[in-house]
C-alpha positions, 0 to 999 in steps of 0.5 A, spaced: 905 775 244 902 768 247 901 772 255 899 778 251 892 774 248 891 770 254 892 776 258 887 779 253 882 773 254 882 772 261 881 780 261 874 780 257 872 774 261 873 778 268 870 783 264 863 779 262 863 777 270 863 783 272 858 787 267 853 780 269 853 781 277 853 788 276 846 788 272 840 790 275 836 784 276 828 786 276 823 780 279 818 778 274 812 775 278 807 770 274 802 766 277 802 762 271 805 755 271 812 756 267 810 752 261 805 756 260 803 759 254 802 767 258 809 765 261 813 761 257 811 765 250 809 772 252 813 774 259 820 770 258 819 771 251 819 779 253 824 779 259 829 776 254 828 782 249 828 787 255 835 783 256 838 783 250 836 792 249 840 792 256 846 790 259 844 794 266 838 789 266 836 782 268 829 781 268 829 774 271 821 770 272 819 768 277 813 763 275 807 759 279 805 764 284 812 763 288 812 770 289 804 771 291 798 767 290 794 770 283 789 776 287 797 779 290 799 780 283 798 787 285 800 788 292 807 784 290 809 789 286 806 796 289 809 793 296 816 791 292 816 784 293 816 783 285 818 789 280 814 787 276 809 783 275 803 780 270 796 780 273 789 779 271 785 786 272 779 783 275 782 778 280 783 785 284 777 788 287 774 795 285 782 797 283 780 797 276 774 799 274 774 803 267 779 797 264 773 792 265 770 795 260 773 790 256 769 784 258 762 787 258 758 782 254 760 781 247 763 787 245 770 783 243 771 777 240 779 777 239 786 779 244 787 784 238 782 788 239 781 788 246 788 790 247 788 795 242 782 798 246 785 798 252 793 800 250 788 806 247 785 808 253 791 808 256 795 813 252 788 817 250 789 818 259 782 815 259 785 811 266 789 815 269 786 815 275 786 808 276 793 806 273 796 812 278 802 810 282 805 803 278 808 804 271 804 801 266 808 795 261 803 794 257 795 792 257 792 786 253 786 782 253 784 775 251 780 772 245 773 772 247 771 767 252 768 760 250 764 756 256 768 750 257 764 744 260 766 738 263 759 732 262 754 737 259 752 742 253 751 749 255 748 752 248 741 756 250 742 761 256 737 756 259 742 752 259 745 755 265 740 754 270 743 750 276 750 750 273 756 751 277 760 756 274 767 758 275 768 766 276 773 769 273 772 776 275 765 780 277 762 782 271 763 774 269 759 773 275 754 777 274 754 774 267 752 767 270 748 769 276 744 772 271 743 766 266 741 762 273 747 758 275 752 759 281 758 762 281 764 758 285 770 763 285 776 758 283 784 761 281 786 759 274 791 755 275 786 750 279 781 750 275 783 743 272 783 740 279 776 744 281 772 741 274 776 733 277 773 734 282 765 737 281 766 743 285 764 746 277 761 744 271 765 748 266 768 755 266 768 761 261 775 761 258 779 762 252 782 756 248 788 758 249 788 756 257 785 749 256 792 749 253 795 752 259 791 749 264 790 742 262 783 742 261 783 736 255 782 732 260 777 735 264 772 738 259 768 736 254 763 741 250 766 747 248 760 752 246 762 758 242 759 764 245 764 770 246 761 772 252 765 776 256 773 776 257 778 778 261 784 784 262 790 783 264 796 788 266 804 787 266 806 792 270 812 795 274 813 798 281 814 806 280 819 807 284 823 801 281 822 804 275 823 810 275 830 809 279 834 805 274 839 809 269 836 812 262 838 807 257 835 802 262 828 805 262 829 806 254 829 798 253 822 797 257 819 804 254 822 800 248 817 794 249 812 797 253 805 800 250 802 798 243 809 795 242 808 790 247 799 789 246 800 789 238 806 783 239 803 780 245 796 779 241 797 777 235 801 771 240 795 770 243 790 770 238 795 765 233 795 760 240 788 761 241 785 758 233 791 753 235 788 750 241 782 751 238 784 746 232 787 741 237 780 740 241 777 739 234 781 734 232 781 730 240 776 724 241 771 726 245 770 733 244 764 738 241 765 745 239 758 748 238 757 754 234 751 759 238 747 761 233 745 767 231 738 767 234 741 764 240 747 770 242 740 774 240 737 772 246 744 772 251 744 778 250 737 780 250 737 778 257 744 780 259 741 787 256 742 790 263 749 789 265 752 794 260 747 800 263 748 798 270 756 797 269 755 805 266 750 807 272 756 803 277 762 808 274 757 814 274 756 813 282 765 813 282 765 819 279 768 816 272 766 817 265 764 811 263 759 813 257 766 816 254 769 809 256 765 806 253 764 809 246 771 809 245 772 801 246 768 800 242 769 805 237 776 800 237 773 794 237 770 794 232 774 797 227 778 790 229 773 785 229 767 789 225 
């Protein structure tokens, strides 16, 4: 009897040896410090639901960039490198041009909204065209983008002459070339050490990445605007996908689309009044509120930049008028 359940235990234990190596292990690429919060709380957080759905997957996160550098998110999982991969839309030139919608001037101001907005368009089939030939996890945004400085107020559009700015993506560049400062193009992650440095003097950002990327002690003043955002997508090679076995894809298909935007922005939106919270509360630190008069006049002379994004899609032979109208149809019944 003693040899039977011995011979049992050993049996289960080789079993889980071997059922572990045969599982497919799927690489998972960030840019993203591992304790980050887009890394730690949203993408290994999904690699582990994926994980536990499926005996024959085993997403494994490769985080800070060791598979490619930010802008190579995209290449790295259509070249194979990766299989997958979390990568900021704007980050690759003219690959997305309908998903940048979301960051026209002041047309969201929570993750919730624009996620649910970009999931839409997704599944209404609004950006086929540019989302041919991956397999598209989920979308999401992120809150509206705050301008974070680190020696000087900027609350008045005026206030941006001659301001050295960080760009995170071209409408945001055209947003601050228009306000009169100078864009200075600087990946996420070294934005900290670029405003240490003075190659900027603030960046647009959501709370959550002075979080992420330890802005505390770099910036200062922190001024409400919700001047634009970023899209971002976690997406998979295509052929990666499409030859794992049924039951596998059934686990990502599980937590793809709305199920993955829904859970990942309400995350985001949570993280983001933390952080907003946690800078309110540091000695040094100033959130200013823009007024009512003051957004009246950012938008006022940021007017422009909708219609010539419209006339840009019209040019590609894309319906940017329909785009347009069901984002923001979306965006605000969520943020009114």
């Amino acid at each position: 009897m003693k040899k039977k359940l011995i011979g049992l235990i050993i049996g289960i234990f080789s079993f889980s040896i071997v059922n572990a190596s045969s599982a497919t292990e799927l690489k998972l690429a960030t840019f993203e410090p591992p304790k980050a919060f887009i890394a730690s709380k949203i993408l290994a957080a999904w690699a582990k639901k994926v994980n536990q759905c499926s005996s024959s997957l085993n997403v494994k996160m490769y985080a800070g960039g060791v598979l490619g550098s930010p802008p190579k998110q995209y290449d790295i999982v259509t070249s194979g490198v990766a299989d997958i991969s979390w990568t900021v839309l704007g980050y690759i030139g003219g690959q997305f041009p309908l998903s940048s919608v979301i960051e026209l001037p002041f047309l969201t101001k929570t993750s919730r909204a624009g996620t649910t907005a970009l999931n839409t368009l997704f599944k209404e089939g609004y950006l086929d065209k540019e989302m041919a030939g991956i397999k598209v996890i989920g979308l999401h945004s992120n809150p509206g983008y705050q301008i974070h400085m680190k020696d000087t107020k900027v609350v008045n559009p005026a206030d941006f002459k001659g301001k050295k700015m960080r760009v995170p993506s071209k409408i945001a560049g055209t947003i601050l070339k228009t306000l009169g400062a100078t864009g200075v193009k600087v990946p996420a992650p070294g934005t900290s050490e670029a405003l240490s440095k003075g190659v900027i003097d603030g960046t647009p950002f959501p709370y959550t990445a002075v979080g992420s990327f330890r802005l505390f002690d770099v910036t200062k003043y922190h001024t409400e605007v919700n001047i634009t955002n970023a899209t971002f997508g976690l997406i998979m090679n295509e052929d990666k996908f499409n030859g794992l076995p049924g039951s596998a894809k059934i686990c990502i298909n599980k937590f793809s689309g709305h199920a993955f935007g829904d859970w990942a922005s309400n995350l985001i939106d949570n993280q983001n009044a933390i952080m907003k919270n946690e800078i309110s509360k540091k000695e040094g630190h100033e959130i200013i509120i823009a007024s009512d008069s003051v957004i009246d006049e950012y938008k006022k002379i940021l007017a422009p930049i909708e219609s010539n994004w419209l006339e840009e899609m019209k040019g590609k032979g894309l319906d940017g008028d329909a785009v347009l109208k069901r984002a923001r149809q979306i965006i605000t019944a969520i943020d009114g």
